[in-house]
C-alpha positions as CSV (number, residue, x, y, z in Angstrom):
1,X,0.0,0.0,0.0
2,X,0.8,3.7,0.2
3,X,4.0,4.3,2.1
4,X,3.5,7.1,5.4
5,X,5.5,10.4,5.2
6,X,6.9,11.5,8.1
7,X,7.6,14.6,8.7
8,X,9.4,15.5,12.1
9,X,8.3,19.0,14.0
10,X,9.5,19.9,17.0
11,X,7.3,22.5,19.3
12,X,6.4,22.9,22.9
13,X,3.0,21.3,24.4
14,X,2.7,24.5,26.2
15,X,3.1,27.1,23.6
16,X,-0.8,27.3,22.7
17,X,-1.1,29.3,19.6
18,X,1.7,26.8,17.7
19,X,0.2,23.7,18.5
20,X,-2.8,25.4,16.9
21,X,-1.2,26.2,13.8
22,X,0.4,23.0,13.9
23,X,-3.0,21.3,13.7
24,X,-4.3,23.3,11.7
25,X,-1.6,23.6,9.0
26,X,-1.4,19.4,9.7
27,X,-5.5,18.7,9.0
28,X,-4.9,15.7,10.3
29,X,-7.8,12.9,10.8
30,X,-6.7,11.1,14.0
31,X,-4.0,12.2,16.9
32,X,-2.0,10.1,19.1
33,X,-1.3,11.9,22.1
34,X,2.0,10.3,23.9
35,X,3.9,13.3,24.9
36,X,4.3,13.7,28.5
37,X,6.8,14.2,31.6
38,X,6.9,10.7,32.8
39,X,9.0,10.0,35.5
40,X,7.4,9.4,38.8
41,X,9.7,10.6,40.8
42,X,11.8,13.4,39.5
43,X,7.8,14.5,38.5
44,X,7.3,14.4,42.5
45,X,9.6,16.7,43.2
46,X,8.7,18.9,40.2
47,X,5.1,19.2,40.1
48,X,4.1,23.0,38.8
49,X,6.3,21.4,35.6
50,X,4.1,18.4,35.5
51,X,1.1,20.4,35.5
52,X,1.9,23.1,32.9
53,X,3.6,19.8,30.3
54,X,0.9,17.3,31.2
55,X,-2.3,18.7,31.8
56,X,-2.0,22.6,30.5
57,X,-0.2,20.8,27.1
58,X,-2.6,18.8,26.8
59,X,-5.7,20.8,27.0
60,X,-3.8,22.8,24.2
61,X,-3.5,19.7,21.7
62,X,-7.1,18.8,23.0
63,X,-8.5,22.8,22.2
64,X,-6.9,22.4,18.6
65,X,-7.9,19.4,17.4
66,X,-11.7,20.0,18.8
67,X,-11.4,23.4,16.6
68,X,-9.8,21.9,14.0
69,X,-11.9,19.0,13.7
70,X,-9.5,16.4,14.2
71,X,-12.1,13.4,14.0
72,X,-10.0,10.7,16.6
73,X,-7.8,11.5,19.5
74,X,-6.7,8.8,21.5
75,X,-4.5,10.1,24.6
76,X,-2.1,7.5,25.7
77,X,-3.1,6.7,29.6
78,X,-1.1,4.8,32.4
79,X,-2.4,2.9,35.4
80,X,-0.8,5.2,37.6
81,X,-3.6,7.5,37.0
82,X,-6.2,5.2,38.7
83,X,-6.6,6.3,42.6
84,X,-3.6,8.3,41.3
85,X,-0.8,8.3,44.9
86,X,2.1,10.3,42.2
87,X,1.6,13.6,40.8
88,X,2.3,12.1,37.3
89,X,-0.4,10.0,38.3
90,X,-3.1,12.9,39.3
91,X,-1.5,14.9,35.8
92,X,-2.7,12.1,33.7
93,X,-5.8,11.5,35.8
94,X,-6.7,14.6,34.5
95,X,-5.4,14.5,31.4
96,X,-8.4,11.5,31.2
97,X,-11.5,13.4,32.7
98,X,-10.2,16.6,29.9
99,X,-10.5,13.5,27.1
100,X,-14.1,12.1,28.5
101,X,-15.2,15.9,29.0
102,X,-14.4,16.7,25.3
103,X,-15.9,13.7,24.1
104,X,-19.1,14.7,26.0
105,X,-19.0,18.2,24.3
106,X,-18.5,16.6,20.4
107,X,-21.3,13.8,21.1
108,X,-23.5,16.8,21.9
109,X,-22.7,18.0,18.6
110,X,-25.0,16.6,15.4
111,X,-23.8,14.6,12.5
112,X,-20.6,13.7,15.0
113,X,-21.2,10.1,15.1
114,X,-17.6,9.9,13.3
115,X,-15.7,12.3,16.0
116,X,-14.1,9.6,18.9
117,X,-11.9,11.1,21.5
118,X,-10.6,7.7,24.0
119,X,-7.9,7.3,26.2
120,X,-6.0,3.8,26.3
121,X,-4.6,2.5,29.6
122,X,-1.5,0.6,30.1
123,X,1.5,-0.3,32.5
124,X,5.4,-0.4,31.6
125,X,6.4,-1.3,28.2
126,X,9.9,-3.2,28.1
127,X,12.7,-2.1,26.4
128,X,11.0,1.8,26.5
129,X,12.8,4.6,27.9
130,X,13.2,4.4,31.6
131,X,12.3,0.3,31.1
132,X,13.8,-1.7,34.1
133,X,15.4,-3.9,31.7
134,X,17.7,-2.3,30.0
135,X,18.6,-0.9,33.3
136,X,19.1,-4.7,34.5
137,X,21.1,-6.0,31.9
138,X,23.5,-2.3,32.6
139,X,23.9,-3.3,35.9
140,X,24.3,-7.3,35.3
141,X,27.3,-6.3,32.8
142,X,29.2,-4.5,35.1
143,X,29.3,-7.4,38.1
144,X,26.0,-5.9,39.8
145,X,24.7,-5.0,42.3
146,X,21.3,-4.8,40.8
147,X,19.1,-2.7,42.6
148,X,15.5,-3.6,43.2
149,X,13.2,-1.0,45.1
150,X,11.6,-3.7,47.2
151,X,10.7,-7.3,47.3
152,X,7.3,-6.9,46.9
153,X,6.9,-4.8,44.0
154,X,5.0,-6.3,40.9
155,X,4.7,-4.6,37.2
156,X,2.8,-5.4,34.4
157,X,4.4,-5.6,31.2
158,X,4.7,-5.6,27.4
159,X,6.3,-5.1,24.2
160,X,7.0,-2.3,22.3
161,X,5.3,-3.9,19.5
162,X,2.1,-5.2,21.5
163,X,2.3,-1.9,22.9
164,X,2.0,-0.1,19.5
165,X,-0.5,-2.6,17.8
166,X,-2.8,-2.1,20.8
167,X,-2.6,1.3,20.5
168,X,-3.2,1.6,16.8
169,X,-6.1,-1.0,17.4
170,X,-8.0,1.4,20.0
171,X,-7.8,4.3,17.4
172,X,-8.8,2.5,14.7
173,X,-12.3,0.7,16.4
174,X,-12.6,3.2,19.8
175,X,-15.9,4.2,20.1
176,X,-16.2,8.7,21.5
177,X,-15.8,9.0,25.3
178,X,-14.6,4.9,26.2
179,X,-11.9,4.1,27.8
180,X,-9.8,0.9,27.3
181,X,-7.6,-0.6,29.4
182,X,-5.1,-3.3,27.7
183,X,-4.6,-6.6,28.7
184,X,-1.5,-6.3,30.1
185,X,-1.4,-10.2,31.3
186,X,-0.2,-11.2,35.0
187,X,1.9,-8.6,36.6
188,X,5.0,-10.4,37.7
189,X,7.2,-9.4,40.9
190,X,10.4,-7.3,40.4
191,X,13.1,-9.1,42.5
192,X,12.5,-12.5,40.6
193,X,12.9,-11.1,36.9
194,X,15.5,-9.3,38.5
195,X,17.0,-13.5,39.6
196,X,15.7,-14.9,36.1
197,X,17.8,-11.9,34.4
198,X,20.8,-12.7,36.2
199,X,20.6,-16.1,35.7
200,X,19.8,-15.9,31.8
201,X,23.1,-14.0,31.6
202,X,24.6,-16.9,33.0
203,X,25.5,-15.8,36.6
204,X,24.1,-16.5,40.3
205,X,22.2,-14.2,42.0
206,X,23.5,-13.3,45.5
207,X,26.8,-15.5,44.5
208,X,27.9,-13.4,41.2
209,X,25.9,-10.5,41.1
210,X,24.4,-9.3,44.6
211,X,20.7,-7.9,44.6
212,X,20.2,-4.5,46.7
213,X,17.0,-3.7,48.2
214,X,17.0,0.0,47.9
215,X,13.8,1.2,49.0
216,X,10.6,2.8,47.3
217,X,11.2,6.0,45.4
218,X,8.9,8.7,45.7
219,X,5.0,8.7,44.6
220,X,6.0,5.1,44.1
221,X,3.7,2.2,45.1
222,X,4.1,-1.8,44.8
């Protein structure tokens, strides 16, 4: 089929009056919304930053593409933002009741059947920036220690690629104002993919490479 074009531009969440023009110049049909400050807990101790990127940028993107017509939007959500304890957590909170709110104001609109504004929900994707993994396998190389948060702290995870296709998926059949949450499996507990890492590098826990126990980091929870 057709091959995409891409063509990169780089602009500032926050600067409202470009990421109109960008839309508007754009007159695009669907927007994937993945920009964000992410990291629990440098965002802790930086939350007017949060805020203004997260949920101030956002409501910019969101403002342009309503104006501009932009028929899907689909915000890329986390689990964090359920009973959020993080202020990256409350920031995307929001950033979900903006995307059901706008999808309230378009339904209200006639002949909008086609507009759908979502959000999709999902935990840590591997091999992503800021991924334990590659973190791991760092830490592994150089003789260890690797350092786990604490022993009782489970993740759910998935593949760039499942990651992506699920994404995709919820923009292409998401119905205005629904939120999805992704299968994201059975979560699995930290310190023992931390052991079957070691091990499937060839070494022994505790023996070759020593595990640390570091303790939760901020706006963390297990």
């Amino acid at each position: 089929g057709d091959k995409a074009t891409i063509v990169p531009i780089i602009g500032e969440l926050k600067d409202r009056a470009y990421m109109r023009y960008i839309i508007k110049q754009l007159r695009c049909d669907a927007v994937f919304h993945a920009a964000a400050y992410k990291h629990v807990p440098l965002m802790e101790s930086n939350p007017v930053a949060v805020i203004e990127n997260n949920v101030f940028g956002t409501k910019n993107l969101l403002d342009a593409c309503i104006e501009m017509g932009v028929k899907r939007f689909v915000l890329i959500s986390t689990d964090k933002a359920v009973n959020p304890v993080s202020i990256y957590g409350v920031s995307k909170m929001l950033n979900e009741k903006m995307i059901l709110h706008a999808a309230q104001r378009l339904g209200g609109q006639s002949g909008s059947a086609a507009n759908a504004y979502m959000f999709v929900r999902f935990g840590n994707v591997l091999g992503s920036r800021g991924s334990i993994f590659p973190l791991f396998v760092e830490q592994i190389k150089k003789g260890g220690p690797v350092t786990v948060t604490s022993p009782d702290m489970m993740r759910y995870f998935m593949t760039i690629p499942e990651a992506c296709s699920l994404v995709l998926q919820t923009g292409g059949v998401g119905i205005n104002g629904e939120s999805y949450l992704l299968d994201m499996g059975t979560p699995v507990n930290i310190l023992e993919t931390a052991e079957h890492l070691i091990r499937y590098m060839g070494y022994e826990p505790y023996k070759d490479i020593p595990i640390d126990i570091i303790g939760v980091r901020p706006g963390e929870r297990l």
